[in-house]
C-alpha positions in Angstrom: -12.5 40.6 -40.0 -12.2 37.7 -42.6 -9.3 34.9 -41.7 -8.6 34.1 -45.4 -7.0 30.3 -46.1 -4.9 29.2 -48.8 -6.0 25.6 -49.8 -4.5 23.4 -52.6 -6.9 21.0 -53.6 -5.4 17.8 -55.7 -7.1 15.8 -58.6 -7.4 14.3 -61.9 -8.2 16.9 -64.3 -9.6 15.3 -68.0 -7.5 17.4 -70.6 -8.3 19.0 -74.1 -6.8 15.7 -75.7 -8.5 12.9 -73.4 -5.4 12.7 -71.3 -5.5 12.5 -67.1 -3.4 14.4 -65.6 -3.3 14.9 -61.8 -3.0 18.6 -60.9 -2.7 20.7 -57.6 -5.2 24.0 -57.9 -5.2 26.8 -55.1 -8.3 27.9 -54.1 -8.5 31.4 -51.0 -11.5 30.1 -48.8 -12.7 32.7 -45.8 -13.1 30.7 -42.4 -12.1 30.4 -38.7 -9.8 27.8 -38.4 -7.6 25.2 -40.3 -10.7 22.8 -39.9 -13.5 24.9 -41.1 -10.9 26.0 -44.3 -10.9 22.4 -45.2 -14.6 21.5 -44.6 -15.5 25.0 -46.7 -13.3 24.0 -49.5 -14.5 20.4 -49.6 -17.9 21.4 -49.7 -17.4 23.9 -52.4 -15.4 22.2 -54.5 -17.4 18.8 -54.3 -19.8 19.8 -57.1 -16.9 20.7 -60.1 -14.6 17.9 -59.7 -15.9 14.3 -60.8 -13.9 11.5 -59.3 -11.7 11.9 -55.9 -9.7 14.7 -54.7 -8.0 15.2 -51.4 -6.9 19.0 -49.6 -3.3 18.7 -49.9 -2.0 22.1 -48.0 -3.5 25.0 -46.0 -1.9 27.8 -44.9 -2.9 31.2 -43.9 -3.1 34.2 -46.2 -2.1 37.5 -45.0 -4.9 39.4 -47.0 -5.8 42.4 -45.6 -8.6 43.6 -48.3 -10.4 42.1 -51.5 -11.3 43.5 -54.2 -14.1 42.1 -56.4 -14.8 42.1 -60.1 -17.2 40.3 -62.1 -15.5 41.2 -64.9 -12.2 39.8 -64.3 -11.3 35.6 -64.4 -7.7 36.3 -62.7 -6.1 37.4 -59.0 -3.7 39.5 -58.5 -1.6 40.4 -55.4 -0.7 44.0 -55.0 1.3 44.8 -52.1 1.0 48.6 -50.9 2.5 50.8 -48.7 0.3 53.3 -46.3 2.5 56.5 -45.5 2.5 57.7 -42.5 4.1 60.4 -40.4 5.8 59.7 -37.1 4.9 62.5 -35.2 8.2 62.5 -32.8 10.7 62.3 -35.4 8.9 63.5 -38.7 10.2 61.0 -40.5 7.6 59.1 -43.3 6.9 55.7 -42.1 5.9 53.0 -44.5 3.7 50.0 -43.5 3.6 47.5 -45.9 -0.3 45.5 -46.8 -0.9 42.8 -49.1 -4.2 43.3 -50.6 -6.1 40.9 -53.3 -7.5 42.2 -56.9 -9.9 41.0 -58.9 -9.4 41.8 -62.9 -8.4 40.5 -66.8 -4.8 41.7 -66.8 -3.0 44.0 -64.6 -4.3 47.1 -66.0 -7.3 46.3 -64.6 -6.1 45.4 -61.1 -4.9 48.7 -60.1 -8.0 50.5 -61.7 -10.0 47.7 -59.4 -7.4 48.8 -56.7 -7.9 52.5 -57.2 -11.3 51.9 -56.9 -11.6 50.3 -54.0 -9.3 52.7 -52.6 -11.3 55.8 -53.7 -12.9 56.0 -49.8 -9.3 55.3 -47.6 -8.5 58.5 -45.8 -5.0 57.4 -46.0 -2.2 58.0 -48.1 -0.3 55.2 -49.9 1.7 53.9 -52.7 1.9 50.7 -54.8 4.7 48.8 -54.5 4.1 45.6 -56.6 2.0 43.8 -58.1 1.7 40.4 -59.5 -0.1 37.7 -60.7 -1.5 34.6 -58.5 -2.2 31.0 -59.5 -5.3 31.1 -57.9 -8.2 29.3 -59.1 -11.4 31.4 -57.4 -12.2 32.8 -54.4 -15.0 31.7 -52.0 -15.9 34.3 -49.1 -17.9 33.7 -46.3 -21.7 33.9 -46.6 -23.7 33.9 -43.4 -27.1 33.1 -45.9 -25.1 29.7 -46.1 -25.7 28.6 -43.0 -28.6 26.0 -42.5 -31.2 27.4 -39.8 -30.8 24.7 -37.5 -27.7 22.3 -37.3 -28.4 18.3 -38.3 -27.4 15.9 -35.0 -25.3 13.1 -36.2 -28.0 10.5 -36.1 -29.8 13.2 -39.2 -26.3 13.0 -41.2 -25.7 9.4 -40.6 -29.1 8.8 -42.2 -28.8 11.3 -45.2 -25.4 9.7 -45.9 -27.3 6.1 -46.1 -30.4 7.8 -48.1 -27.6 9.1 -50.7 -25.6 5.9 -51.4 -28.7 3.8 -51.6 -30.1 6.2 -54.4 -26.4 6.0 -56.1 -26.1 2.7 -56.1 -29.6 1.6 -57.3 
């Protein structure tokens, strides 16, 4: 089960005519907790941003599937419905999930969407779907994990190593 985070991450960004401008980017980061969202998205954003940049919001993201595309540089949300029949009354009952598509433009999206789909047992409809400002995606990746964890006296060091190489 992935716990997906919405983090904005704020910066000076270099535009097309030499000018700074400080912008706020969302990024979707997969993690445990509010701490490991930030720590994730500091670590992954670290190497594409020169200068400083602070995490200015997190909140949870009620996601309950991705979809993936190499193809596409955009995300869009698609909320649909699941159908189901109550078997007491017979009446259709609609349950409403938000789910994440990766494509070009939103022609794409549902074809990723209807793809993805292709497997679900279940019957359901799509009730929207729109366009998100967000910037990428970064899922978790158990590969990412170092073998053994560094004690504090092992970071403390590295951290001395790196600003003596950047400053000489």
């Amino acid at each position: 089960m992935h716990n997906w985070f919405e983090c904005k991450v704020s910066f000076e960004k270099v535009l097309e005519n030499g000018m700074q401008k400080k912008v706020t980017e969302p990024y979707l980061v997969d993690a445990l907790s509010f701490t490991e969202a930030e720590a994730r998205i500091i670590e992954e954003i670290r190497p594409f941003i020169s200068g400083e940049f602070t995490v200015a919001d997190i909140k949870r993201a009620r996601l309950s599937e991705l979809f993936f595309n190499e193809n596409g540089d955009r995300f869009y949300k698609i909320k649909v419905y699941f159908i189901t029949l109550d078997e007491k009354s017979g009446a259709e009952k609609k349950t409403a999930a938000q789910m994440l598509a990766q494509a070009s433009n939103l022609k794409d999206a549902i074809a990723v969407l209807e793809e993805g789909m292709k497997g679900t047992l279940a019957d359901y409809t799509i009730a929207s779907v729109s366009e998100t400002p967000l910037m990428d995606v970064f899922p978790f990746d158990a590969n990412d994990i170092p073998a053994e964890k560094k004690s504090g006296e092992e970071l403390i060091a590295e951290q001395k190593q790196q600003a003596e190489t950047k400053d000489a």
